[in-house]
C-alpha positions in Angstrom: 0.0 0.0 0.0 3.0 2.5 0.8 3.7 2.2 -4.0 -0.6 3.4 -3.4 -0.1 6.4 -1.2 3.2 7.5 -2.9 1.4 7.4 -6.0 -1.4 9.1 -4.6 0.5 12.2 -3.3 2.6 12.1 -6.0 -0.2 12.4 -8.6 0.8 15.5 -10.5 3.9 14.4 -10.9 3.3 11.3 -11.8 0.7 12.7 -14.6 3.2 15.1 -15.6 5.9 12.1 -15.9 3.5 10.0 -17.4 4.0 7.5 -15.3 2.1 4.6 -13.8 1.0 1.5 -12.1 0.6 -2.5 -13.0 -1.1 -4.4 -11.2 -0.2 -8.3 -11.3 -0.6 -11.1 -9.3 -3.0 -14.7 -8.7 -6.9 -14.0 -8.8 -8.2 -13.2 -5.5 -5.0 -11.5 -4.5 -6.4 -7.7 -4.5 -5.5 -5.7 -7.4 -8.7 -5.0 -8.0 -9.2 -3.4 -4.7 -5.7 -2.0 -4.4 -6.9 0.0 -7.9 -9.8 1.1 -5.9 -8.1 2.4 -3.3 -6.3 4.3 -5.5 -9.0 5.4 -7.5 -10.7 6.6 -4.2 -8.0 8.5 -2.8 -7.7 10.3 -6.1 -11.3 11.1 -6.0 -11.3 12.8 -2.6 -8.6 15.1 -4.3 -11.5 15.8 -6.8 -9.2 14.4 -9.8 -11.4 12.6 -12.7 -10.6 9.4 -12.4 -11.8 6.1 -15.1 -11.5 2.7 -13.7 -11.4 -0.5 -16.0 -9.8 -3.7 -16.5 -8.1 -5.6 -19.4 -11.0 -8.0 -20.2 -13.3 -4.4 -20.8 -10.2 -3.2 -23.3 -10.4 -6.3 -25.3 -14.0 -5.8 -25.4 -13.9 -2.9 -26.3 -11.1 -3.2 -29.0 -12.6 -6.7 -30.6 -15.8 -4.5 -31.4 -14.3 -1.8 -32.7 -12.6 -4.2 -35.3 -16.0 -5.9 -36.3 -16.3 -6.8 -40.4 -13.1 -6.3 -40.7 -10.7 -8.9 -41.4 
């Protein structure tokens, strides 16, 4: 949690920087709500913040390549 909270009060820097976080590990193991903490942390700074996961992007990108070969 201390990478979270870095991150967290780091944020503009880290935007600037474009820099980020991945997330791995076994299911069940909490990077799901580890990226929620995140997310909600950022949130009480009042900074926009979009939430998804890499089954939603490959969704999303599949459809968007629909009749085509």
């Amino acid at each position: 949690m201390c990478y979270a909270r870095k991150y967290v009060e780091l944020w503009e820097q880290m935007k600037d920087e474009n820099h980020g976080l991945i997330l791995w590990g076994s299911v069940g193991t909490g990077k799901s709500y580890f990226a929620g903490c995140i997310a909600n942390a950022l949130m009480e700074k009042e900074i926009s913040v979009c939430m998804t996961n890499f089954a939603a992007i490959l969704n999303d990108l599949a459809a968007s390549f629909k009749d085509r070969n």
